[in-house]
N, CA, C and O atoms as a MOPAC input file, in Angstrom:
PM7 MOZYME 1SCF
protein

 N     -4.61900 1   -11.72700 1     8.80200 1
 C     -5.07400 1   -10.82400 1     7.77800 1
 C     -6.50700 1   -10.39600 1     8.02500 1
 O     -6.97200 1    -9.33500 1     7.60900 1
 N     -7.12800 1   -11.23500 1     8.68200 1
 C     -8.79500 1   -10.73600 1     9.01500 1
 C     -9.33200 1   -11.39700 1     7.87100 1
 O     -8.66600 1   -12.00300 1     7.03200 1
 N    -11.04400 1   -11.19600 1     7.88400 1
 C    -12.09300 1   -11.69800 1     7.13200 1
 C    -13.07200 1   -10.67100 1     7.36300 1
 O    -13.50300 1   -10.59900 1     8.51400 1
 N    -13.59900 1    -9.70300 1     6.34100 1
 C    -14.41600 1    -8.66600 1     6.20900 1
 C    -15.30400 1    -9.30500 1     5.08900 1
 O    -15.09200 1    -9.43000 1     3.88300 1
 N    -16.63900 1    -9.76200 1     6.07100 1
 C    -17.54400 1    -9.84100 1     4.83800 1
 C    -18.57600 1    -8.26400 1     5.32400 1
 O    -19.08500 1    -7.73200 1     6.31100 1
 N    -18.42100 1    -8.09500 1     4.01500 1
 C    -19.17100 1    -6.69100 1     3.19600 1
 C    -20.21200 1    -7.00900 1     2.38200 1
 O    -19.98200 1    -7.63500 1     1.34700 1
 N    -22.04100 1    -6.47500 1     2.86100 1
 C    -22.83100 1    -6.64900 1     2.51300 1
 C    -23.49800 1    -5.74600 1     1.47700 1
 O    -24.63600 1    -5.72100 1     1.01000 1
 N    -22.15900 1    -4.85200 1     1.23700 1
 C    -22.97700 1    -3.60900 1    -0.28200 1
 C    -21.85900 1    -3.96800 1    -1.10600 1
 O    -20.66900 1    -4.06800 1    -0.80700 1
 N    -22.36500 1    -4.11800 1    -2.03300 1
 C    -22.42800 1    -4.44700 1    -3.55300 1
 C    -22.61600 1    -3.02300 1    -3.98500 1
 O    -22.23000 1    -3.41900 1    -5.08500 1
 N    -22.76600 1    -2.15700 1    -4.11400 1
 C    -22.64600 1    -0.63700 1    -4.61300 1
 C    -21.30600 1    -0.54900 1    -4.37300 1
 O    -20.74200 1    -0.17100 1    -5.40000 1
 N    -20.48900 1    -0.74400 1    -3.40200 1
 C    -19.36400 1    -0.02200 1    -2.80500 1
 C    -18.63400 1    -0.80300 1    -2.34800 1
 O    -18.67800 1    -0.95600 1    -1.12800 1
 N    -17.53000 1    -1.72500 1    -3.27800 1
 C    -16.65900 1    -2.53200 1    -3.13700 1
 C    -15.49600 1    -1.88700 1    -2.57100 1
 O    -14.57400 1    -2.56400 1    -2.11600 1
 N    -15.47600 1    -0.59000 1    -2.56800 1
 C    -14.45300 1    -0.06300 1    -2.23200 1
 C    -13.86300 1     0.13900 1    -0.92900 1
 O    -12.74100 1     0.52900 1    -0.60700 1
 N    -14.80600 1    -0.19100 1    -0.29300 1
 C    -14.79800 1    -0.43100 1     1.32300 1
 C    -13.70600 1    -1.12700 1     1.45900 1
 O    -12.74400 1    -0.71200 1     2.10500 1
 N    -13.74600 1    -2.48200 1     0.74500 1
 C    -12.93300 1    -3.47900 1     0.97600 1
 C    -11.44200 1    -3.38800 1     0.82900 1
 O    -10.67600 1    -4.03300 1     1.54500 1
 N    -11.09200 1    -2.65700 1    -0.01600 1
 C    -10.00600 1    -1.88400 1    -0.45500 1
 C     -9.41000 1    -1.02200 1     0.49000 1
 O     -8.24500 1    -1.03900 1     0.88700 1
 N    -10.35300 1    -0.24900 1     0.81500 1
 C    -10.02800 1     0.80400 1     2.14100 1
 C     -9.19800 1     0.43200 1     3.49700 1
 O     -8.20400 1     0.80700 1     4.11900 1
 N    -10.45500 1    -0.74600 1     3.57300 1
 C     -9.87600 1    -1.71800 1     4.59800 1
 C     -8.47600 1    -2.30900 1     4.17700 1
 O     -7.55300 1    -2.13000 1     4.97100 1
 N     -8.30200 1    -2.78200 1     3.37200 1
 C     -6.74100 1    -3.64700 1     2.83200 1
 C     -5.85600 1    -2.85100 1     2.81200 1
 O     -4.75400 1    -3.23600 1     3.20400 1
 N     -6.00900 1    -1.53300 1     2.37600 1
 C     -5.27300 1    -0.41900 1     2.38500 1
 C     -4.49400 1     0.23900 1     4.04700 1
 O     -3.35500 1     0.69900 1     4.12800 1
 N     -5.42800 1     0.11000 1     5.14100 1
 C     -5.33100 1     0.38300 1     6.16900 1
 C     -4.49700 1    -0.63700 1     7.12300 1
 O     -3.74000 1    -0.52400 1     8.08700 1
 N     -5.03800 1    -1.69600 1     6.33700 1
 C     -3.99900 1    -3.02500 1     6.99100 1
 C     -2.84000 1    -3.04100 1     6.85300 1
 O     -2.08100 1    -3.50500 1     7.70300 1
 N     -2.37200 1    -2.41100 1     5.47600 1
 C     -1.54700 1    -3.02500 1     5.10900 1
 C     -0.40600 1    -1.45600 1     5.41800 1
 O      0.81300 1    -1.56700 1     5.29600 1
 N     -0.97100 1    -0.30300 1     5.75300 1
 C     -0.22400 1     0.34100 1     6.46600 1
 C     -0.21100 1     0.65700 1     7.91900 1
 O      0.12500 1     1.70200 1     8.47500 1
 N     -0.57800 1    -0.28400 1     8.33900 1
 C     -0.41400 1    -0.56800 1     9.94600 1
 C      0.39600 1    -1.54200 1     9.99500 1
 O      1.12400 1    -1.60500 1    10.98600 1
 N      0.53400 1    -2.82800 1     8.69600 1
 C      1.78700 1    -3.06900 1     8.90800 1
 C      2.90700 1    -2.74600 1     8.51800 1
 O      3.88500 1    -3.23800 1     9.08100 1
 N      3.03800 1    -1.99900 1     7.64400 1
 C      4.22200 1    -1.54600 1     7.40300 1
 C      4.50100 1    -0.56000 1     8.30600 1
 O      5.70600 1    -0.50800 1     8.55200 1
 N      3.82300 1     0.25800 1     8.90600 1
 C      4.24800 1     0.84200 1    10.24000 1
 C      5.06600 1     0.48200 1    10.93200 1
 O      6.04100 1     1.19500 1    11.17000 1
 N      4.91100 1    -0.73800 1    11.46200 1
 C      5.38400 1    -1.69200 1    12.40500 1
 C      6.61000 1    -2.45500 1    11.71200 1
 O      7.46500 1    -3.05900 1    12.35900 1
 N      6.59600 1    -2.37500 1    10.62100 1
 C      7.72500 1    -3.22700 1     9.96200 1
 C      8.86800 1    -2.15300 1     9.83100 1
 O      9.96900 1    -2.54200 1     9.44200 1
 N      8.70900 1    -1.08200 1    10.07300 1
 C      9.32100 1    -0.00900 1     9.94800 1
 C     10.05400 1     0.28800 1    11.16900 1
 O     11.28400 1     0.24800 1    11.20000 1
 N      9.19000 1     0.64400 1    12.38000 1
 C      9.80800 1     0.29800 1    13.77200 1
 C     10.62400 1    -0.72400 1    13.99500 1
 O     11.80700 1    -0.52500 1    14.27200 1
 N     10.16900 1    -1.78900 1    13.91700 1
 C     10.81200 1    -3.14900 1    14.14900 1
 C     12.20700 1    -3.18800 1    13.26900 1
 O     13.10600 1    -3.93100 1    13.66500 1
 N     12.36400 1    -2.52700 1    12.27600 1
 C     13.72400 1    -2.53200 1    11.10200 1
 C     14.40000 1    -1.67100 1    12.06100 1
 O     15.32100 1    -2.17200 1    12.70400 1
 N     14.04300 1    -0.28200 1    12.28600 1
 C     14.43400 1     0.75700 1    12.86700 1
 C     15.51600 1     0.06000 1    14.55400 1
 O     16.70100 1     0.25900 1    14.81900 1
 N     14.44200 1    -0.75300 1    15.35500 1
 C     14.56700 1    -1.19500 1    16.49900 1
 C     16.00800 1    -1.89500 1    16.31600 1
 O     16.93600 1    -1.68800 1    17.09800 1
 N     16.10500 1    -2.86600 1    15.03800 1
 C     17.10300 1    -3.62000 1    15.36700 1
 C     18.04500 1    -3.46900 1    14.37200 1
 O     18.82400 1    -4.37800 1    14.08500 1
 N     18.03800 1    -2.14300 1    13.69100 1
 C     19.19100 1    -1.61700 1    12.79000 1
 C     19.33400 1    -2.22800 1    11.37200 1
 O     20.40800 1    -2.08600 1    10.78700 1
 N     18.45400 1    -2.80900 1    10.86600 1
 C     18.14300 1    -3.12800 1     9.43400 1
 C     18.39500 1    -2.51400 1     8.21500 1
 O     17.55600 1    -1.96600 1     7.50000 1
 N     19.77800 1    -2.64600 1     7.97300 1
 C     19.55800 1    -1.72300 1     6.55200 1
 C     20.00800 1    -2.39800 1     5.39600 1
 O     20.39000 1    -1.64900 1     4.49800 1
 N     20.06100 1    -3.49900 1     5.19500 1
 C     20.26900 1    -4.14900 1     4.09700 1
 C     18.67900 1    -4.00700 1     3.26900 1
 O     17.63000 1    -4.43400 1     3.75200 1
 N     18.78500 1    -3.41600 1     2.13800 1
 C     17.92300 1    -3.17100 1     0.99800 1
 C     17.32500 1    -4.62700 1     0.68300 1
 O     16.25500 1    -5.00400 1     1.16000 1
 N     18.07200 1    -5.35900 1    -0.11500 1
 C     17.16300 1    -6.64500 1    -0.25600 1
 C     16.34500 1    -7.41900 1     0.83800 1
 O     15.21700 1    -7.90900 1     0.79500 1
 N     17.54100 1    -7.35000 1     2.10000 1
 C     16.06700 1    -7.74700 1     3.26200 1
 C     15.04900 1    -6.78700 1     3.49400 1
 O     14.04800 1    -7.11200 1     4.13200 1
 N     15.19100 1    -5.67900 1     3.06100 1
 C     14.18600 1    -5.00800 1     3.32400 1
 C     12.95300 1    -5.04700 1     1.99900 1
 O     11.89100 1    -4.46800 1     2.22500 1
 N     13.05500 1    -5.40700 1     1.29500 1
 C     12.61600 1    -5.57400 1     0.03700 1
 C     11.98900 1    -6.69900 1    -0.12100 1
 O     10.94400 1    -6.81800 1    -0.76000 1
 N     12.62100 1    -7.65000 1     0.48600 1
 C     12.15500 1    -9.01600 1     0.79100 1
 C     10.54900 1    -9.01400 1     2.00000 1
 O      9.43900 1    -9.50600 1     1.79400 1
 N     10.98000 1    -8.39200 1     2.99200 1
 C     10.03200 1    -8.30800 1     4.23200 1
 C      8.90400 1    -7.54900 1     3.69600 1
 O      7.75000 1    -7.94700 1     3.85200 1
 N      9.19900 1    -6.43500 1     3.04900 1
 C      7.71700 1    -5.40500 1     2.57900 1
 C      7.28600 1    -6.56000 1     1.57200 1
 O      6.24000 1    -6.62200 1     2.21800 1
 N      7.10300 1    -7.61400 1     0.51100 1
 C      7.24600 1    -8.24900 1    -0.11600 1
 C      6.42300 1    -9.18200 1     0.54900 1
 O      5.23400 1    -9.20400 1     0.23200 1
 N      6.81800 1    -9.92000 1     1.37400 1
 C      6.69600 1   -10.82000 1     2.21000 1
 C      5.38600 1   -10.57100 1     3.42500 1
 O      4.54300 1   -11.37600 1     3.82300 1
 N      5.58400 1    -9.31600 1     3.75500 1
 C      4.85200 1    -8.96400 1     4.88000 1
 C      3.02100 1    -7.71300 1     4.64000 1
 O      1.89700 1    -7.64800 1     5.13600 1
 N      3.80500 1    -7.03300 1     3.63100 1
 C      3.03500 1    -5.58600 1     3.74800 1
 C      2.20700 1    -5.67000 1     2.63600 1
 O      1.03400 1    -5.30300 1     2.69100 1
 N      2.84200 1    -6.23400 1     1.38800 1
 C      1.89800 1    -6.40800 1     0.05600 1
 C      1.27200 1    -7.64900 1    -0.21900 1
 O      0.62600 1    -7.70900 1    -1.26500 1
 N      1.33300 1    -8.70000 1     0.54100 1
 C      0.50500 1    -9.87500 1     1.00500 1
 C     -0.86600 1    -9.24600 1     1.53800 1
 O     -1.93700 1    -9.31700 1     0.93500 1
 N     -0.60400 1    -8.47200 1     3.05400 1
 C     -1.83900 1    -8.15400 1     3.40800 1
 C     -2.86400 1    -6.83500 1     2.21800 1
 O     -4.07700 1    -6.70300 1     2.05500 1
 N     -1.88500 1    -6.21900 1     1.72100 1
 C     -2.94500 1    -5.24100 1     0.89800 1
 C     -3.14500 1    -5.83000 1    -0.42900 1
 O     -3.81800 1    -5.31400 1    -1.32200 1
 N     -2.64700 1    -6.71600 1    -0.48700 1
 C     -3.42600 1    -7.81100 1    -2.30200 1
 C     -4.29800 1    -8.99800 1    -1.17200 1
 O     -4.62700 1    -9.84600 1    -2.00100 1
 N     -4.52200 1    -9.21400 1    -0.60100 1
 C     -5.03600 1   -10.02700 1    -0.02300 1
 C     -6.84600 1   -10.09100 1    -0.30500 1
 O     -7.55700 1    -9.26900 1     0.27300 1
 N     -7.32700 1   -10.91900 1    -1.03900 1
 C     -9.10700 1   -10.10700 1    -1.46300 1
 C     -9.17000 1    -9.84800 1    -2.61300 1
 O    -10.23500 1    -9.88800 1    -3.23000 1
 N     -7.91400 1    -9.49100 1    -3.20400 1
 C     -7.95500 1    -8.44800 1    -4.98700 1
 C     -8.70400 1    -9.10600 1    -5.72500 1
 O     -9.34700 1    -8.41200 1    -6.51200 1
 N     -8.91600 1   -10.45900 1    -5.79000 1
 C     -9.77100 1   -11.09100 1    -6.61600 1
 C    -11.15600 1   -11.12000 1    -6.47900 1
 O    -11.76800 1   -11.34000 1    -7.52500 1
 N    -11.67800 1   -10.99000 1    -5.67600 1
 C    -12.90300 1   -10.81100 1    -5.08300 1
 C    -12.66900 1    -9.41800 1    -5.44700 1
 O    -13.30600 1    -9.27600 1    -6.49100 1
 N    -12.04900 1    -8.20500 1    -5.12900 1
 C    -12.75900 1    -6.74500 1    -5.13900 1
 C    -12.60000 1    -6.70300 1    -6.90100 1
 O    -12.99400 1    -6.01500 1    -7.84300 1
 N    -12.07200 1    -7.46000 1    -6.74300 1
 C    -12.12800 1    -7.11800 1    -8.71700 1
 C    -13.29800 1    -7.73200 1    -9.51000 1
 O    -13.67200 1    -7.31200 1   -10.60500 1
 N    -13.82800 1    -8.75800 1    -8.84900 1
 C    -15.14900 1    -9.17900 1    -9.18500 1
 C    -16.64000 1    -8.74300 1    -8.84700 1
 O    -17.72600 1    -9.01000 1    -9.36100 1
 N    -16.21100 1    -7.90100 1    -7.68400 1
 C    -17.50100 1    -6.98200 1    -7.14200 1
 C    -17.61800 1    -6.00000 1    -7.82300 1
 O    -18.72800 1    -5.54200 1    -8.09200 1
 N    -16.25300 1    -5.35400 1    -8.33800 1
 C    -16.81000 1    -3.85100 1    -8.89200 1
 C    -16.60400 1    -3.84800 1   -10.07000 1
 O    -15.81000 1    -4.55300 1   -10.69200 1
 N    -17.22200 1    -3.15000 1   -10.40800 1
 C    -17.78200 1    -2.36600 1   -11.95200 1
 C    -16.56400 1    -1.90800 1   -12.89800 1
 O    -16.57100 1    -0.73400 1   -12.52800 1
 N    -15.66800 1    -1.94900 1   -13.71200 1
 C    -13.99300 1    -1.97700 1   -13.89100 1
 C    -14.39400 1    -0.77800 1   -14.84900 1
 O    -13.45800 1    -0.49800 1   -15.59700 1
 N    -15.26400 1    -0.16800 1   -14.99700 1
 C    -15.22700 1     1.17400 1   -15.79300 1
 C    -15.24200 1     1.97800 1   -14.34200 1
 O    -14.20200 1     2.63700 1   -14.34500 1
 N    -15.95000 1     2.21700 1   -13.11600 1
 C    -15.90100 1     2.61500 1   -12.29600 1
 C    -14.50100 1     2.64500 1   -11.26900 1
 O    -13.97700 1     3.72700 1   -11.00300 1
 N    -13.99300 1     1.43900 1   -10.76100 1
 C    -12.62800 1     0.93700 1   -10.41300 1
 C    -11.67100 1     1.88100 1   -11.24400 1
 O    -10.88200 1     2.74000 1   -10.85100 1
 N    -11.94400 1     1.51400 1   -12.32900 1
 C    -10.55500 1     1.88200 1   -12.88300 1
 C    -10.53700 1     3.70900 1   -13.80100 1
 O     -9.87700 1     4.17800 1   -14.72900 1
 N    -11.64500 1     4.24300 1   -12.89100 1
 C    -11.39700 1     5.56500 1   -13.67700 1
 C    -10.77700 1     6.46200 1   -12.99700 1
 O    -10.92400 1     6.41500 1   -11.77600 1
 N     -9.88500 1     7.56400 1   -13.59900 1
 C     -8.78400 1     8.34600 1   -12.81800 1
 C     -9.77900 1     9.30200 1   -11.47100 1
 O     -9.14300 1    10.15500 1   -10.85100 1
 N    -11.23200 1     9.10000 1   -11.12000 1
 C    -11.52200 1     9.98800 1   -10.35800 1
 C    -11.57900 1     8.67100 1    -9.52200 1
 O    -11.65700 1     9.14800 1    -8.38900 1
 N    -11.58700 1     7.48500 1    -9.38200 1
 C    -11.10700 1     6.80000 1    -8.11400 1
 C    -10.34900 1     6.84200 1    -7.52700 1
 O     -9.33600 1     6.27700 1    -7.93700 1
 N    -10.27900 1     7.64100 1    -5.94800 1
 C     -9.22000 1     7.86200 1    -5.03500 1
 C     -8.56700 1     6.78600 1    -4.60500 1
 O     -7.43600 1     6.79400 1    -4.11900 1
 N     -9.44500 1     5.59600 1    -4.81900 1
 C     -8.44600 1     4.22300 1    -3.75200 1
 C     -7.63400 1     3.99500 1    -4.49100 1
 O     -6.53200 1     3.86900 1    -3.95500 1
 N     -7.65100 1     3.86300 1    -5.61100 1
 C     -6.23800 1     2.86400 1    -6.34500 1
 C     -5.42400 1     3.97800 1    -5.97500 1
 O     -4.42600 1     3.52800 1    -5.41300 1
 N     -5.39200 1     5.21700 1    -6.03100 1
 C     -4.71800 1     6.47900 1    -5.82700 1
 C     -3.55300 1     6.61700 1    -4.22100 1
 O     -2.43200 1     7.02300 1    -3.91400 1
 N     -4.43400 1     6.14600 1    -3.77000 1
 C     -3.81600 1     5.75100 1    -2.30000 1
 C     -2.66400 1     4.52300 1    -2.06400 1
 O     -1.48200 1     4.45400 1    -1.72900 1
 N     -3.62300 1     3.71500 1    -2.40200 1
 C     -2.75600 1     2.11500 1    -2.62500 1
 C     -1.45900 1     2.53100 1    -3.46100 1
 O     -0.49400 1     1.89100 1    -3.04300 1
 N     -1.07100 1     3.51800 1    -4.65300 1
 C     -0.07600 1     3.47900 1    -5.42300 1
 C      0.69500 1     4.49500 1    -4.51100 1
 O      1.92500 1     4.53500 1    -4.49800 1
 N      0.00500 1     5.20900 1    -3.84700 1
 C      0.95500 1     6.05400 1    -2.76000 1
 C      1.34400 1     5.25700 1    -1.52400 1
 O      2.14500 1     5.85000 1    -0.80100 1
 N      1.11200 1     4.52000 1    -1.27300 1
 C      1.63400 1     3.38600 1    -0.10200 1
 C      2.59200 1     2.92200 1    -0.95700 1
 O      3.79700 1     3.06000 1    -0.74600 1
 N      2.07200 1     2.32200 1    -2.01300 1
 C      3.47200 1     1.25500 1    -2.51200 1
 C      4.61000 1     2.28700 1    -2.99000 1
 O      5.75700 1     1.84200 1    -3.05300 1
 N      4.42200 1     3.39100 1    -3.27000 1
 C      5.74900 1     4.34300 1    -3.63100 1
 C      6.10200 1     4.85600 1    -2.40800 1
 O      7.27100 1     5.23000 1    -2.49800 1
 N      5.75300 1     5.01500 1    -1.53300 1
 C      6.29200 1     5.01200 1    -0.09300 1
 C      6.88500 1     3.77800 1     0.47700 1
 O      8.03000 1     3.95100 1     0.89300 1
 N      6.39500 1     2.53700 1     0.61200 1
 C      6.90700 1     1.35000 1     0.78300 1
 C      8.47400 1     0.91100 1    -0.17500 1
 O      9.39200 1     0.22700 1     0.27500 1
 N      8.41300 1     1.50300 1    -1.49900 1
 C      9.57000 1     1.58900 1    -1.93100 1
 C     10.42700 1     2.54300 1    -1.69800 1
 O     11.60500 1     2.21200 1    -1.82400 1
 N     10.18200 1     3.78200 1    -1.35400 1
 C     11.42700 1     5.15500 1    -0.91100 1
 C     12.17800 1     4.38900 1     0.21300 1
 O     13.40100 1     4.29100 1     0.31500 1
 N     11.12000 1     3.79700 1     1.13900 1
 C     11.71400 1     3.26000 1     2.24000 1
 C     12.68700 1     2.28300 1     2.06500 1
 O     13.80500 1     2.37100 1     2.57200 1
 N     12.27000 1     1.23900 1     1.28700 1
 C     13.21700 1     0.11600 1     1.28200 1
 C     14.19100 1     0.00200 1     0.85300 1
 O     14.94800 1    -0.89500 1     1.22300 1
 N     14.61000 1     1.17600 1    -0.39700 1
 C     15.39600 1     1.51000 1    -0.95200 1
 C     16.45400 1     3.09200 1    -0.52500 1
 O     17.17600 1     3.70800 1    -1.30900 1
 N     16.24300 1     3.35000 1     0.72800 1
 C     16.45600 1     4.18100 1     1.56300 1
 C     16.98800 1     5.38700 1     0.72600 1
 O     18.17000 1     5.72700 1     0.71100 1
 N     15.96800 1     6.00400 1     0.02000 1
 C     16.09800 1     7.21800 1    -1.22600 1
 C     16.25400 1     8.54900 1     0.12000 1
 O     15.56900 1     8.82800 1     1.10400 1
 N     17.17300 1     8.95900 1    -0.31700 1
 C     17.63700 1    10.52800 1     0.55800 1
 C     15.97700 1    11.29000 1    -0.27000 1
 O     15.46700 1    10.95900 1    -1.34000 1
 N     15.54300 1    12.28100 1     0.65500 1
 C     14.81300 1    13.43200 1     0.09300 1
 C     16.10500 1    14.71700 1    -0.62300 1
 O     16.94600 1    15.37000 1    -0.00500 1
 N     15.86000 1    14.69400 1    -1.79900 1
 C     17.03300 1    15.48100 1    -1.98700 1
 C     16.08200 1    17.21900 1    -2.62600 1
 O     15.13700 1    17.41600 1    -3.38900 1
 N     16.86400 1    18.00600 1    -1.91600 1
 C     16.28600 1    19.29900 1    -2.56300 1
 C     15.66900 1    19.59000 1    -3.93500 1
 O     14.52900 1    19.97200 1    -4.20000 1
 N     17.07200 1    19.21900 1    -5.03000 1
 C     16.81800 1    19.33900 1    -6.32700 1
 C     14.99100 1    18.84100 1    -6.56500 1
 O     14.12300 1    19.40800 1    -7.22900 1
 N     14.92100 1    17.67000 1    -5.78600 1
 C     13.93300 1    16.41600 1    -6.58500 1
 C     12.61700 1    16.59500 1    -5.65400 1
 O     11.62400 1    15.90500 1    -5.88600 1
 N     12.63100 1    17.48400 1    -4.65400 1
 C     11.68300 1    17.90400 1    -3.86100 1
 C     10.28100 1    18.51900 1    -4.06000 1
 O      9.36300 1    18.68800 1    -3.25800 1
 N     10.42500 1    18.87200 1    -5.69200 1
 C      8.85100 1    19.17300 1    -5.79900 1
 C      8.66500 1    17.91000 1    -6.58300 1
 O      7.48600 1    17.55400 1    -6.56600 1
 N      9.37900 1    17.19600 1    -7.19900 1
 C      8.21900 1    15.59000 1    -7.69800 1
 C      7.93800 1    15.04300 1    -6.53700 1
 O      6.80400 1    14.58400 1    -6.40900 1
 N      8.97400 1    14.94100 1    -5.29900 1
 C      8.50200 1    14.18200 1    -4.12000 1
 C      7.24200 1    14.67000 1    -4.01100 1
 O      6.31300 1    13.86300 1    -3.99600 1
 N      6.95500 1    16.23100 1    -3.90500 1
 C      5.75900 1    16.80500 1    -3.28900 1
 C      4.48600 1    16.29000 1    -4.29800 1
 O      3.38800 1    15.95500 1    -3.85500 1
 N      4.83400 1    16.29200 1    -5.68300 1
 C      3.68000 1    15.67000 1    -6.75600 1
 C      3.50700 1    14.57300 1    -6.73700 1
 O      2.35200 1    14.16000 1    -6.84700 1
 N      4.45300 1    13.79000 1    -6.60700 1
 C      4.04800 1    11.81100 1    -6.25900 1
 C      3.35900 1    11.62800 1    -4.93100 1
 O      2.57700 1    10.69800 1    -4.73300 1
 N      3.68500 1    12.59000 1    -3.97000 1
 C      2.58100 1    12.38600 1    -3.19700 1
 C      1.16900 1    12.69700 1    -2.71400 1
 O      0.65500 1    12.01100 1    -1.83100 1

């Protein structure tokens, strides 16, 4: 998982960034690797993102939640949580192998 010590205290968000990046480099790879060896059972796949992908991007949460400022963190013009909820709704289309369907194609385009 790594160890990022971060010396600004203004900008916890770094840390996030970073967890964020980890944690879709592995699911990248968890994706290939499913792909590689024909994986399509939903609960194992549900299990592994679970197991594998949201371990590394909660990994720290307690610490970034103690560095930053939770009126700041948590206001709708913060892009990171924004990101992180677009990984994990991507991490679920996937696991749950949702067709892109025409009808439903402009919420796809707004959830993302």
């Amino acid at each position: 998982m790594g160890l990022n010590i971060v010396n600004d205290s203004n900008k916890p968000d770094k840390v996030l960034v970073d967890r964020i990046q980890h944690a879709t480099r592995t699911f990248n790879a968890l994706k290939s690797n499913c792909r590689l060896s024909g994986l399509a059972n939903v609960r194992v796949r549900i299990q592994l993102v679970n197991a594998l992908v949201c371990s590394v991007l909660q990994y720290g949460s307690v610490i970034y939640a103690c560095l930053s400022n939770t009126e700041t963190a948590l206001s709708p013009a913060n892009m990171v949580f924004l990101k992180a909820e677009i990984l994990i709704r991507k991490m679920l289309r996937w696991a749950f192998q949702f067709d892109i369907d025409t009808r439903c194609s402009l919420m796809y385009l707004i959830a993302n």
